[in-house]
C-alpha positions as CSV (number, residue, x, y, z in Angstrom):
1,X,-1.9,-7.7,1.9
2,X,-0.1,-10.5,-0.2
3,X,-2.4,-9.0,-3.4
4,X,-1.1,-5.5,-2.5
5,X,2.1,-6.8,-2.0
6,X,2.3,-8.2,-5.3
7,X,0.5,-5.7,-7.8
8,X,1.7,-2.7,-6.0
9,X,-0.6,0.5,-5.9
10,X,-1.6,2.4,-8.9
11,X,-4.5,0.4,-10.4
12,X,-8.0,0.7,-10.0
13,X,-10.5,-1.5,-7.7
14,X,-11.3,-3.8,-10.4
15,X,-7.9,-4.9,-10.4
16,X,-7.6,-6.0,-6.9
17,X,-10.9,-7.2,-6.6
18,X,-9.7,-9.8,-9.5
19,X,-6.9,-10.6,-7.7
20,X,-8.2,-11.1,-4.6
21,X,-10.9,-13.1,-6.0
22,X,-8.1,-15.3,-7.0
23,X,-6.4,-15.4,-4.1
24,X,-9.1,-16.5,-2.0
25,X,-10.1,-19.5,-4.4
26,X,-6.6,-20.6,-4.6
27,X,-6.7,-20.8,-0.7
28,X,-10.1,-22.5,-0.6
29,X,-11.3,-19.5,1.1
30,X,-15.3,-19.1,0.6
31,X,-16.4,-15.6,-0.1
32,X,-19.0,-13.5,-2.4
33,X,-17.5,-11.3,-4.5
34,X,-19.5,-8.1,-5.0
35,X,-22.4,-9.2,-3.7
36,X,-25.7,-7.2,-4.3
37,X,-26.4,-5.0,-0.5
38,X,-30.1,-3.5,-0.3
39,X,-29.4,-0.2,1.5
40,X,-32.6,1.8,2.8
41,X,-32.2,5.6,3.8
């Protein structure tokens, strides 16, 4: 919420996936970002 709350809406996913990347490290929160899911169907 605190990304959204700051950049607003509008941009594409890249965007907030940067941002929350950076929020996470910033909080010393541990996290993948866009990790690779094998999907069988």
């Amino acid at each position: 919420m605190e990304v959204h709350k700051e950049l607003g809406s509008g941009f594409l996913e890249g965007v907030y996936q940067e941002a929350l990347d950076r929020e996470f490290r910033d909080r010393g929160i541990e996290f993948r970002s866009q990790p690779v899911v094998i999907i069988k169907y």
